[in-house]
N, CA, C and O atoms as a GROMACS GRO file, in nm:
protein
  408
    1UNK      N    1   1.012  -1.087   1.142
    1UNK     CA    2   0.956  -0.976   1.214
    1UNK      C    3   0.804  -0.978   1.207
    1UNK      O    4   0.747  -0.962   1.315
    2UNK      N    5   0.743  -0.992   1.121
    2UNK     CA    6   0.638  -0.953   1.056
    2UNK      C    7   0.551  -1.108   1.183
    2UNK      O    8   0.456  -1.095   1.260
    3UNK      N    9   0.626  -1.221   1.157
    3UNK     CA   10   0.569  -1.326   1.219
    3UNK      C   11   0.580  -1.284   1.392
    3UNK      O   12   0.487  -1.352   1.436
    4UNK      N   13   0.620  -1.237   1.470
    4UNK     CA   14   0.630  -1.183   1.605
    4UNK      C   15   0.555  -1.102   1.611
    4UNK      O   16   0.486  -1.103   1.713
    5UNK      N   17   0.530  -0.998   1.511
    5UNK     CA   18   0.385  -0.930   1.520
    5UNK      C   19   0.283  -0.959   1.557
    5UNK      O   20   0.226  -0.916   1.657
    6UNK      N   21   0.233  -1.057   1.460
    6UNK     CA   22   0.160  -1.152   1.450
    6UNK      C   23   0.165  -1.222   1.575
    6UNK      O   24   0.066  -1.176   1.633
    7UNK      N   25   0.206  -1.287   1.636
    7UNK     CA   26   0.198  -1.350   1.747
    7UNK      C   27   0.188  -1.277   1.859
    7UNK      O   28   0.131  -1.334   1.952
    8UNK      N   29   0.239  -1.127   1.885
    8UNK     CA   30   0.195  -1.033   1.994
    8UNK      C   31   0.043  -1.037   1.969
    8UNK      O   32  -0.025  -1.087   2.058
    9UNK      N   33  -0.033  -0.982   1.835
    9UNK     CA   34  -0.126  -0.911   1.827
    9UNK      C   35  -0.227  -1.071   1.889
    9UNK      O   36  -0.320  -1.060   1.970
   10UNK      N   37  -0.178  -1.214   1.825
   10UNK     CA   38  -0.306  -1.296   1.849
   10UNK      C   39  -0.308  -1.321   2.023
   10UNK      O   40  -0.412  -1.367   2.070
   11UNK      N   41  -0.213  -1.295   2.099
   11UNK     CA   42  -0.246  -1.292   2.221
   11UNK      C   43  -0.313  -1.165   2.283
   11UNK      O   44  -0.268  -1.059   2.238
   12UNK      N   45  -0.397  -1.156   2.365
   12UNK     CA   46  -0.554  -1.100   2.421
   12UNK      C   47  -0.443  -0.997   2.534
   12UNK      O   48  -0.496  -0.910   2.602
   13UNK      N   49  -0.354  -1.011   2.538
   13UNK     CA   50  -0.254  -0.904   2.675
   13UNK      C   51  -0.158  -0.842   2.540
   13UNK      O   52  -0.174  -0.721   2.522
   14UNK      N   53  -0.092  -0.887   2.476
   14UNK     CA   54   0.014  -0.874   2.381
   14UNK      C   55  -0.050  -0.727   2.324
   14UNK      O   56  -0.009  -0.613   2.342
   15UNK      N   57  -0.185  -0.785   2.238
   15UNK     CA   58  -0.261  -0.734   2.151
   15UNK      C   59  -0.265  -0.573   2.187
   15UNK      O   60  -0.220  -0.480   2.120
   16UNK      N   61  -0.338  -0.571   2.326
   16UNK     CA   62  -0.422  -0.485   2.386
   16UNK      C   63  -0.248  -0.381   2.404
   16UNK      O   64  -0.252  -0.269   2.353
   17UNK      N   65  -0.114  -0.422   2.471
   17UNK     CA   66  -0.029  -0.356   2.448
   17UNK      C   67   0.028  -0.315   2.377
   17UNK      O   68   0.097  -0.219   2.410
   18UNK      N   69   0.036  -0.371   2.216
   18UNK     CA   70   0.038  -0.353   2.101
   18UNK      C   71  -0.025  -0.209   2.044
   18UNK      O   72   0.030  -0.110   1.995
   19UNK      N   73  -0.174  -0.242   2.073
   19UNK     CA   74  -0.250  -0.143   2.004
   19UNK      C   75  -0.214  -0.013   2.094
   19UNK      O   76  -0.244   0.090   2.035
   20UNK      N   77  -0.162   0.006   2.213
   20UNK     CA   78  -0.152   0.129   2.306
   20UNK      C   79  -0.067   0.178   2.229
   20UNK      O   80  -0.082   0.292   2.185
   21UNK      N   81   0.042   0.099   2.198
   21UNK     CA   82   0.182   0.140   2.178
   21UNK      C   83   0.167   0.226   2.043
   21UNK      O   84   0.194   0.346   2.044
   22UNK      N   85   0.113   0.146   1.902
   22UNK     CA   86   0.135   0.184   1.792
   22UNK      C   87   0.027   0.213   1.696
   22UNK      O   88   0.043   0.254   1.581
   23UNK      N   89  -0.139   0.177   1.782
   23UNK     CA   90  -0.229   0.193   1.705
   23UNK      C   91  -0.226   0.363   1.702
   23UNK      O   92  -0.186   0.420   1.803
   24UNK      N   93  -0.262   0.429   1.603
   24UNK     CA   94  -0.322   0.568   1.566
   24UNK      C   95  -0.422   0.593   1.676
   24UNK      O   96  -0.439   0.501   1.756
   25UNK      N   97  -0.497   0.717   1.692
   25UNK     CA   98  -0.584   0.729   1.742
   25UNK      C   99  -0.738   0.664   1.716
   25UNK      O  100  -0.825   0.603   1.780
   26UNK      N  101  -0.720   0.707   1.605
   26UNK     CA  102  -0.867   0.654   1.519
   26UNK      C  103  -0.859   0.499   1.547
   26UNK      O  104  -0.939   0.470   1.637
   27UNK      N  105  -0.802   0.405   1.508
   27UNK     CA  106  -0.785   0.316   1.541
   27UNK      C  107  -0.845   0.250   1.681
   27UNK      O  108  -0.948   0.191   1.716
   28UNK      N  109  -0.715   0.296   1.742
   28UNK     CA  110  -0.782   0.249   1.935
   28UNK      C  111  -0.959   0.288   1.954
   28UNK      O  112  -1.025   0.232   2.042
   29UNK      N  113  -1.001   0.358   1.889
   29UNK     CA  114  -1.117   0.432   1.899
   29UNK      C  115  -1.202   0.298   1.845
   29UNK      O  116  -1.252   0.222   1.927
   30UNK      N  117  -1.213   0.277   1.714
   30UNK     CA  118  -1.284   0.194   1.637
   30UNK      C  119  -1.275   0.046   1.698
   30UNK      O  120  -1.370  -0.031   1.703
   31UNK      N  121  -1.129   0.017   1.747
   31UNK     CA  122  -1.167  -0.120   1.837
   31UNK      C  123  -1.198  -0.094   1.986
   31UNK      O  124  -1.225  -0.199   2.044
   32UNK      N  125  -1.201  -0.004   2.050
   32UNK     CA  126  -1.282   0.008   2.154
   32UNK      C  127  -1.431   0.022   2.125
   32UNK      O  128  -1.501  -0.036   2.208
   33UNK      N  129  -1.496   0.084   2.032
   33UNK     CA  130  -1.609   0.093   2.018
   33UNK      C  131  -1.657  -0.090   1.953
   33UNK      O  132  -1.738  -0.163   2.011
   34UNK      N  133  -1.595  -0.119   1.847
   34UNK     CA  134  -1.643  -0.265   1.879
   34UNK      C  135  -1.614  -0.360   1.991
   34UNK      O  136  -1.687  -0.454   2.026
   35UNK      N  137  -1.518  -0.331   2.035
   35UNK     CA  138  -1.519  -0.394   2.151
   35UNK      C  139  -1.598  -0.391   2.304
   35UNK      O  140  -1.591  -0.471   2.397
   36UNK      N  141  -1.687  -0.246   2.287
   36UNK     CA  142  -1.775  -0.236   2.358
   36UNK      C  143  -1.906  -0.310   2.266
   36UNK      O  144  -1.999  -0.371   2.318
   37UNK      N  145  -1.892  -0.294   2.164
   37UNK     CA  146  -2.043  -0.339   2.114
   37UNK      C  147  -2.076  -0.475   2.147
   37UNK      O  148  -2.195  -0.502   2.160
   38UNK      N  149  -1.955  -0.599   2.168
   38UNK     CA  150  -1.956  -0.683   2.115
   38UNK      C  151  -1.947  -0.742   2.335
   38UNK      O  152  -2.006  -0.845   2.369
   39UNK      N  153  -1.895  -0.685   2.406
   39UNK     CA  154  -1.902  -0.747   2.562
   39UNK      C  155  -1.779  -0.793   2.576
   39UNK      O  156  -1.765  -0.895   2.643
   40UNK      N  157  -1.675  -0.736   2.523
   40UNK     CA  158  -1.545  -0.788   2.555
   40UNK      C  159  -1.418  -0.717   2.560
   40UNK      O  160  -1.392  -0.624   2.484
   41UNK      N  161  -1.358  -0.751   2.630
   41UNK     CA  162  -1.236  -0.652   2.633
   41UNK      C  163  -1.160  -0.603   2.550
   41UNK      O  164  -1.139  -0.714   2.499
   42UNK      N  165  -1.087  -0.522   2.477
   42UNK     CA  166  -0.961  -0.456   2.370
   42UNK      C  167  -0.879  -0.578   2.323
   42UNK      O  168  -0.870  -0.616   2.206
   43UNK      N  169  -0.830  -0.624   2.410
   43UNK     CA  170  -0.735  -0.704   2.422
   43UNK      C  171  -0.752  -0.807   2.349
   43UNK      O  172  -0.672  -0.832   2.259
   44UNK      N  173  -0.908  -0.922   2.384
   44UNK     CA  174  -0.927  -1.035   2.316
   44UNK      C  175  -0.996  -1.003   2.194
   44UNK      O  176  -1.000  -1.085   2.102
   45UNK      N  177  -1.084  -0.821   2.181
   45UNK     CA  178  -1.146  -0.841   2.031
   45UNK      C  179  -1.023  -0.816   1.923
   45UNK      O  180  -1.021  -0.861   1.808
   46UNK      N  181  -0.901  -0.717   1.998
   46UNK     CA  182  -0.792  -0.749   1.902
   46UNK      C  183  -0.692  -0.904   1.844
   46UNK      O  184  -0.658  -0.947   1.734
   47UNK      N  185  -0.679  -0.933   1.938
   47UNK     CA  186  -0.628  -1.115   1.901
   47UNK      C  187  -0.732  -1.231   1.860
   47UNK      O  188  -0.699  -1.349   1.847
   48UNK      N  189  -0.849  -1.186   1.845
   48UNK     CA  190  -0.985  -1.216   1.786
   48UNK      C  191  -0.970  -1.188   1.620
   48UNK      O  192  -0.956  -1.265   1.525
   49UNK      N  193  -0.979  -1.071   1.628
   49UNK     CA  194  -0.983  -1.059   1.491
   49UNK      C  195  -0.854  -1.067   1.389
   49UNK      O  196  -0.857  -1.074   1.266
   50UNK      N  197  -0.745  -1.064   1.472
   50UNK     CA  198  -0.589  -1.091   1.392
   50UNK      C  199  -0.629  -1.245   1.330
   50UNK      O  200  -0.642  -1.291   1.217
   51UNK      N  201  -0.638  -1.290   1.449
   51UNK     CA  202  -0.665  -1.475   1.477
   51UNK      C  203  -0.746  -1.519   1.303
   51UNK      O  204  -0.714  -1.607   1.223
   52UNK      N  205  -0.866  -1.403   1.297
   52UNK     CA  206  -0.919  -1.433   1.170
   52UNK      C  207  -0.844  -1.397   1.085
   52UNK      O  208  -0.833  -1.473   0.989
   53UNK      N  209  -0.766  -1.270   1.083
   53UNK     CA  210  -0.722  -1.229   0.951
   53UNK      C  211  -0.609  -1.348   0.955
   53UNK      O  212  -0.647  -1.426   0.867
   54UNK      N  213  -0.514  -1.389   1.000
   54UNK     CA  214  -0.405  -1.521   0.974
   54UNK      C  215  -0.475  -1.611   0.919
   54UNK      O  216  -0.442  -1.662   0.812
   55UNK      N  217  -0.603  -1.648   0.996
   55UNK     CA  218  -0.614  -1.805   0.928
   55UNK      C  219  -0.747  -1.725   0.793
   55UNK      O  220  -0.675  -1.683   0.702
   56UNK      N  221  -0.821  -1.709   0.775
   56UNK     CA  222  -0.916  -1.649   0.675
   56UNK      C  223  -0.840  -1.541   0.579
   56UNK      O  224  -0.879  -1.549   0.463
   57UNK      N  225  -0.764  -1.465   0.596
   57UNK     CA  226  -0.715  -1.364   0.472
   57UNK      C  227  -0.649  -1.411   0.386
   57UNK      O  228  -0.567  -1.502   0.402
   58UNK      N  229  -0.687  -1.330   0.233
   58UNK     CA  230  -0.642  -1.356   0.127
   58UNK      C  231  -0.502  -1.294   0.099
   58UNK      O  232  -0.437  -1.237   0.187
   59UNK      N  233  -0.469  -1.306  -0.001
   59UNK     CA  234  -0.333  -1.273  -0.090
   59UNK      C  235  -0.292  -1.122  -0.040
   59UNK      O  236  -0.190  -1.087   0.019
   60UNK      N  237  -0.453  -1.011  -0.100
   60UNK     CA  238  -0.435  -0.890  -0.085
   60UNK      C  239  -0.350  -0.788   0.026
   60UNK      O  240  -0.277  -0.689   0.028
   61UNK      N  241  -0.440  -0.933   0.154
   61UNK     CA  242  -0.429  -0.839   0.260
   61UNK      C  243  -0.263  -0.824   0.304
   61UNK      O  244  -0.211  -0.724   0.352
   62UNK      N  245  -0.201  -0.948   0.274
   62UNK     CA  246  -0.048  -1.024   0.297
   62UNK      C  247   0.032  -0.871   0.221
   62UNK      O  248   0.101  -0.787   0.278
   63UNK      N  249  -0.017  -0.879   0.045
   63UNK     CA  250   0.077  -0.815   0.021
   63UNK      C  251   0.039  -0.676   0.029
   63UNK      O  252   0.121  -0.595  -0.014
   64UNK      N  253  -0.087  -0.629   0.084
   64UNK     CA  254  -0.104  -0.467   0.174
   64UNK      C  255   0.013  -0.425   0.296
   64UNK      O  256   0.073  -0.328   0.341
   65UNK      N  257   0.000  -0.551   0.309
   65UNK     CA  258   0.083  -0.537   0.478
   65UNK      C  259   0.274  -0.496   0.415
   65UNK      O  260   0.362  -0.410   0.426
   66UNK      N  261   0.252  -0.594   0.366
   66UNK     CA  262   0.425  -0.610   0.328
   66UNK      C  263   0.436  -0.498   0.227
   66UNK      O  264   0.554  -0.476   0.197
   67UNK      N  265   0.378  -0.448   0.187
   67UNK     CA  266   0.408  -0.321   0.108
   67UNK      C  267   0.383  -0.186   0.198
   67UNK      O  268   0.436  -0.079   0.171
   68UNK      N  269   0.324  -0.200   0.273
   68UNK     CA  270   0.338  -0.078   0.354
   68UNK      C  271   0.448  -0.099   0.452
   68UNK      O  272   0.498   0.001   0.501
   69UNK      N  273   0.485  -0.200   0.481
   69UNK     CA  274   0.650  -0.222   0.538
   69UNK      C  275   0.780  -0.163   0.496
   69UNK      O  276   0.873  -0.120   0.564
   70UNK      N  277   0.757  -0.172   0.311
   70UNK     CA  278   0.887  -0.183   0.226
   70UNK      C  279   0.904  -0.057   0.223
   70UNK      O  280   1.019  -0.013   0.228
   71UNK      N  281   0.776   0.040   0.211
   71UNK     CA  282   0.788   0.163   0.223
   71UNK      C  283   0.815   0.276   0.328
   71UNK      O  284   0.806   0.398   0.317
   72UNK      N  285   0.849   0.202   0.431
   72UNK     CA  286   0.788   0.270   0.611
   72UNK      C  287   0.947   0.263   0.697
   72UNK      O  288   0.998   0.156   0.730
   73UNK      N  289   1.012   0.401   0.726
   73UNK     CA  290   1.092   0.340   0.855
   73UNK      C  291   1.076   0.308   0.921
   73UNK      O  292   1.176   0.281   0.988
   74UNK      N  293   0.951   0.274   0.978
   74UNK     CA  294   0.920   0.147   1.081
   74UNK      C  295   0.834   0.075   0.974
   74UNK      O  296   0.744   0.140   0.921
   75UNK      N  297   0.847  -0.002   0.952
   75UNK     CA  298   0.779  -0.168   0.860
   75UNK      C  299   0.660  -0.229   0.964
   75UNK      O  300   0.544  -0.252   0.931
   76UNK      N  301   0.731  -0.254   1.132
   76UNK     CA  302   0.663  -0.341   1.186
   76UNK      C  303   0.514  -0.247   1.213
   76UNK      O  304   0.404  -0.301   1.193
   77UNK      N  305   0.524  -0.101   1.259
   77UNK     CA  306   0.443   0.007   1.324
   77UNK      C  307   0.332   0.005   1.157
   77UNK      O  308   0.210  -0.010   1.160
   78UNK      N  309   0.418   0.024   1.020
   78UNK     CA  310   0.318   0.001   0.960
   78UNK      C  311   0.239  -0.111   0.903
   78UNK      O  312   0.127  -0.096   0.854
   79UNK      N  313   0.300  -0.219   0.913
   79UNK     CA  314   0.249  -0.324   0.905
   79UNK      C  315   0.101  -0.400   1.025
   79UNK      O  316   0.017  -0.485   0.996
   80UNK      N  317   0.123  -0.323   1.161
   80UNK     CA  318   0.008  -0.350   1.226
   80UNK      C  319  -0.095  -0.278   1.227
   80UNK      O  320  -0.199  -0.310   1.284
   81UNK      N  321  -0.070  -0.140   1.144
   81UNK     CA  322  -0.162  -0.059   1.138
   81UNK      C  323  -0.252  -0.106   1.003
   81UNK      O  324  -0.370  -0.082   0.978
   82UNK      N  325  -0.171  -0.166   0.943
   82UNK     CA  326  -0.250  -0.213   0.800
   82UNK      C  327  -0.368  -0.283   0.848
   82UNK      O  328  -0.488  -0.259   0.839
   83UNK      N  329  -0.276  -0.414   0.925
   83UNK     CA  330  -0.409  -0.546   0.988
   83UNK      C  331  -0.510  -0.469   1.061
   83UNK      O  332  -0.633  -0.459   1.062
   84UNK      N  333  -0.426  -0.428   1.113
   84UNK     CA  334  -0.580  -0.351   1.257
   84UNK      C  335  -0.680  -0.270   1.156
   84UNK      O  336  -0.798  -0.264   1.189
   85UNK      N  337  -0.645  -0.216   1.051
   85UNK     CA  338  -0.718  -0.105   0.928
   85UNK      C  339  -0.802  -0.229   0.896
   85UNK      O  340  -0.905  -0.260   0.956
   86UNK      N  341  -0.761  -0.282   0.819
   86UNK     CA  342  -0.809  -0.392   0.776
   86UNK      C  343  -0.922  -0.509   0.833
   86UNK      O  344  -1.012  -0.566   0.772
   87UNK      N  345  -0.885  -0.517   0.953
   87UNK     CA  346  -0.996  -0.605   1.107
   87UNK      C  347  -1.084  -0.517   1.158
   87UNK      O  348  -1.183  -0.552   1.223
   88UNK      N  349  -1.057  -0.404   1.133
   88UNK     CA  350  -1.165  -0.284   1.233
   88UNK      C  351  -1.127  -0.138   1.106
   88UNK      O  352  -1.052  -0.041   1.113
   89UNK      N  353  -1.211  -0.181   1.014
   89UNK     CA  354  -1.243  -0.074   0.928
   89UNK      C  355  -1.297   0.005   0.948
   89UNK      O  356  -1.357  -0.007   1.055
   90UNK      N  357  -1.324   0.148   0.868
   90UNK     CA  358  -1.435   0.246   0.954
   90UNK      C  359  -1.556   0.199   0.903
   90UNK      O  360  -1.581   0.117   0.815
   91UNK      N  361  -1.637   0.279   0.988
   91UNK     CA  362  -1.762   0.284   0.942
   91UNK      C  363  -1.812   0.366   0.849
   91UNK      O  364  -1.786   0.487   0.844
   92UNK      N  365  -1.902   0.295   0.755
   92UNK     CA  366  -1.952   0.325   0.631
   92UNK      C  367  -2.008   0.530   0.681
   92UNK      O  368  -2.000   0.607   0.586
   93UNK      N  369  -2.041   0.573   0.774
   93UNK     CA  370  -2.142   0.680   0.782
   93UNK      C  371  -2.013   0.799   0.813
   93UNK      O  372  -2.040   0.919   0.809
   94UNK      N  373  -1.877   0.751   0.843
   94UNK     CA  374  -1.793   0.767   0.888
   94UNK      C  375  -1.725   0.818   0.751
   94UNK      O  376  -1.680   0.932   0.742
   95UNK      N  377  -1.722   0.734   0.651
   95UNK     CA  378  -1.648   0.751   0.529
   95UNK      C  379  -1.748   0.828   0.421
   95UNK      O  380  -1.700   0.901   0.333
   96UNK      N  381  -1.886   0.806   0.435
   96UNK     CA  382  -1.983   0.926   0.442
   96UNK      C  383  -1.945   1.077   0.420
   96UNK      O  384  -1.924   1.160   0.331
   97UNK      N  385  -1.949   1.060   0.552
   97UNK     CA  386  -1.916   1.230   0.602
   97UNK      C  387  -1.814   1.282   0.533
   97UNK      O  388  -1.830   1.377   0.457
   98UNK      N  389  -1.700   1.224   0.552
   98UNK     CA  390  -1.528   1.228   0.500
   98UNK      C  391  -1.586   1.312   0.364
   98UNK      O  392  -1.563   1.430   0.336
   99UNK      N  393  -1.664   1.217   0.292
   99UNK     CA  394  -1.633   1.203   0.152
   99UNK      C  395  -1.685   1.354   0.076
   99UNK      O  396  -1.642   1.407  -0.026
  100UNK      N  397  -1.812   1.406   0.187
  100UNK     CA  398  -1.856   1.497   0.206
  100UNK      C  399  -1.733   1.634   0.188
  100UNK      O  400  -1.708   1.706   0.091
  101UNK      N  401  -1.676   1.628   0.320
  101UNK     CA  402  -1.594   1.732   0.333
  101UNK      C  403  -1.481   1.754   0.230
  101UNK      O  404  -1.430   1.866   0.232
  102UNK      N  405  -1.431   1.659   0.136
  102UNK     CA  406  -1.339   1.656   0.055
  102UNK      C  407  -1.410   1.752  -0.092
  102UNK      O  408  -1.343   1.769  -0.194
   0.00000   0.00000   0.00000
């Protein structure tokens, strides 16, 4: 399962339907805004940055993912929300504020 994920998200059409379907709000937000920063569409900065997390990520990120699976009636919904958390983190001024209001 986890590997079909993975292969929706690294394709640039897959990705972009992916993230409609199951990204959070905040989410779609944070890769549209880099994806405006950067001159490129949703679609390819999401299968862009999966593309890195498969071949470049460590141990952590593997067993972040798969543990928010083991715990989740949907596994796959939380498992892409991990990567996408993970590829398009917030912003520092963002977690700022947060930290503020708490």
């Amino acid at each position: 399962m986890l590997g079909q994920l993975l292969q929706a998200l690294s394709d640039p059409d897959g990705a972009e339907a992916v993230l409609t379907r199951v990204g959070s709000q905040e989410i779609r937000q944070r890769v549209e805004r880099a994806a405006a920063a950067n001159s490129v569409p949703v679609g390819i900065m999401v299968a862009h940055k999966v593309r890195h997390i498969v071949d470049h990520g460590g141990e952590d990120i593997w067993l972040d993912a798969i543990g928010a699976m083991s715990g989740s009636p949907q596994p796959g919904v939380a498992a892409i929300q991990r990567l996408l958390d993970r590829a398009f983190p917030r912003e520092r001024q963002h977690l700022i504020s947060r930290k503020k209001q708490i």
